[in-house]
N, C-alpha and C positions, 0 to 999 in steps of 0.2 A: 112430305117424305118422297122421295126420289123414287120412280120406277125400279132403276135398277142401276147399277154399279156406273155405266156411263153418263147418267143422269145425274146423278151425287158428286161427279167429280168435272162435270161441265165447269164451273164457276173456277178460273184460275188459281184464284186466292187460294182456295178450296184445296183442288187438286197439286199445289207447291206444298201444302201442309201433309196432306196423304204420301209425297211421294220422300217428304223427309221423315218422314216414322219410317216408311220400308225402307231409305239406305240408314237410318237411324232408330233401330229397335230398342224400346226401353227406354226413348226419350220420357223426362220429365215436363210441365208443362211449360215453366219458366224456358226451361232448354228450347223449347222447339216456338216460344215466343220471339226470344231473341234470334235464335234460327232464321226465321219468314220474315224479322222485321215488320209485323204487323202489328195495330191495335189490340191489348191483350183481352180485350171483352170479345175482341171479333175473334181471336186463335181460340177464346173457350167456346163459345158458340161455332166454330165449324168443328172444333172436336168434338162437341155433343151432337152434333150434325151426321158425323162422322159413324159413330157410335150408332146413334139410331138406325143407320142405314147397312148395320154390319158391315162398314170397312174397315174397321177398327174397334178393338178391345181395350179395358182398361185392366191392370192388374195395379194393386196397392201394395208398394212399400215404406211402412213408415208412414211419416209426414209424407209423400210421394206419390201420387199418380202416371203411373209408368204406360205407355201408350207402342200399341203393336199393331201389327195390322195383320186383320182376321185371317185365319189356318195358312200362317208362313212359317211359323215356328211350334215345333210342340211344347207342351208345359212343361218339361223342364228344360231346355235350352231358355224357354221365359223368365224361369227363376233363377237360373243359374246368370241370363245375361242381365237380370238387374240387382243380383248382389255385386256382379261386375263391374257397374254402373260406378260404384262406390270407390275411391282409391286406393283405402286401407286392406280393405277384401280384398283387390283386384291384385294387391301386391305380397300380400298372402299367398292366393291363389298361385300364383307364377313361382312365389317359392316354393312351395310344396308340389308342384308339377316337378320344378329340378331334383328337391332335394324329399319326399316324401318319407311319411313317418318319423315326424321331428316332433320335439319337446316344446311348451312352452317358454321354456329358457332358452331352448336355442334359437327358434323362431323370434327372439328380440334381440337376438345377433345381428339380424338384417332389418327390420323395422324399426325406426325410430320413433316409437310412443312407450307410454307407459305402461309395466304390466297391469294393470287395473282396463284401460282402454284395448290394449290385445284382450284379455279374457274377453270382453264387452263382446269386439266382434268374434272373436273363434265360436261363442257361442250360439251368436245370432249365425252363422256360416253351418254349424250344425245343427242348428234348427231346421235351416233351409235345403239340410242333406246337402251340401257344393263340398261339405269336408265331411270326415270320418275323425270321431275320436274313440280310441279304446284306450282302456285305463294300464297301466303297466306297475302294478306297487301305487308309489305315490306320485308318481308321474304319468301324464296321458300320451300319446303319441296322435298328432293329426295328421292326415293324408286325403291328396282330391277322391272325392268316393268316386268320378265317371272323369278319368283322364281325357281319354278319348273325344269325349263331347266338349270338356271346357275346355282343352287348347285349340279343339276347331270353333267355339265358338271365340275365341280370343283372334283367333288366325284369321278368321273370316269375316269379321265386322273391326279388323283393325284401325280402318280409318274412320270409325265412327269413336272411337274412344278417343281419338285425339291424346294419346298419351305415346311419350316416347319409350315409357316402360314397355309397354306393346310393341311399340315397335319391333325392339330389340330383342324382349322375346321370340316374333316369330320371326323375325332374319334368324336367330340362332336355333329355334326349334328346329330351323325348315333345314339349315347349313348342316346342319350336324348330322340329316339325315340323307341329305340329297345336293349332289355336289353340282346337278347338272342345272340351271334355270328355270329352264322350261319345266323340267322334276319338279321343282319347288312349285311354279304356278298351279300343277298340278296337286299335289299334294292337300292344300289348302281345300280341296274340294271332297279328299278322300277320307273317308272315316279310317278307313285300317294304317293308310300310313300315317296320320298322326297318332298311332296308340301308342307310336314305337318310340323306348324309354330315350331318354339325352345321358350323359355323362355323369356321373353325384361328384360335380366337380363347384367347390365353395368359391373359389377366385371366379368362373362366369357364371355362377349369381350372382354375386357380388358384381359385376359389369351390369350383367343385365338391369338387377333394382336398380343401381345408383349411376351407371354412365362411366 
């Protein structure tokens, strides 16, 4: 085991895998195999490497091993960014930031799966506290329980999602609030101004999810 943090991360191999967790948090193992292009015996052996030397944590989702690096992010920005991780939650997630307190009927307005597969995740989603569901009669209404944190946490590791649904999200979060660029650049960094609501307008979510 490694003196200390420069010691653990001497070995290149090593250190290209450590610094793709931090611009890639909640990578999965396959993920960050493919990522480094290395032998996947050798990406599991410097993750355990890794691990031992607290430069990295593991949290489990699922079938998943989801991989962070030690005290960058607190635990719920952790669980919120690997229900993220997922495409059906992430687009969830993005509708109920525009359009919150919506029905299970209407939230299959905009996703394309079946209601059997929406219940699946809105559940798992509040399990993991990333939604809110209160009951209404016989219908529930879901809503993001922490705005604030998951559109910055969407805003701020957009290019690790590699999704253009992201994308578009934070071009229009950022637009609707700040008309000036350099605003925008900044924003991304602020907790208070991304708390600030967008429009409950159904035609740009509809942009947004679909393009």
């Amino acid at each position: 085991m490694g003196n200390n943090k420069e010691d653990a991360l001497e070995l290149a191999t090593r250190r290209a895998i450590y610094q793709y967790i931090k611009a890639c948090p909640g990578a999965h193992l396959r993920k960050i195999h493919r990522a480094v292009n290395l032998p996947f015996g050798q990406v599991l052996y410097h993750l355990n490497y890794l691990e031992k030397n607290d430069l990295i944590v593991v949290k489990k989702d699922g079938k998943f091993n989801r991989y962070f690096g030690k005290n960058l992010m607190g635990r719920k920005e952790k669980e919120i960014i690997s229900i993220l991780r997922h495409d059906v939650p992430r687009r969830i997630a993005i509708l109920l930031l525009f359009k919150p307190r919506m029905t299970h009927k209407e939230i299959l307005q905009y996703v394309d799966i079946s209601p059997s597969t929406l219940s699946f995740h809105l559940n798992k989603m509040v399990e993991s506290e990333i939604i809110t569901r209160e009951s209404r009669g016989r219908e529930s209404l879901y809503w993001v329980t922490d705005e604030k944190l998951t559109a910055k946490t969407l805003i701020m590791h957009r290019e690790s999602f590699n999704s253009e649904v992201v994308d578009r999200f934070a071009d229009v979060w950022l637009s609707l609030n700040f008309s000036d660029p350099e605003e925008r650049a900044e924003a991304a960094k602020d907790d208070e101004v991304l708390a600030r609501r967008v429009p409950d307008d159904g035609n740009l979510v509809t942009t947004v999810l679909n393009g």
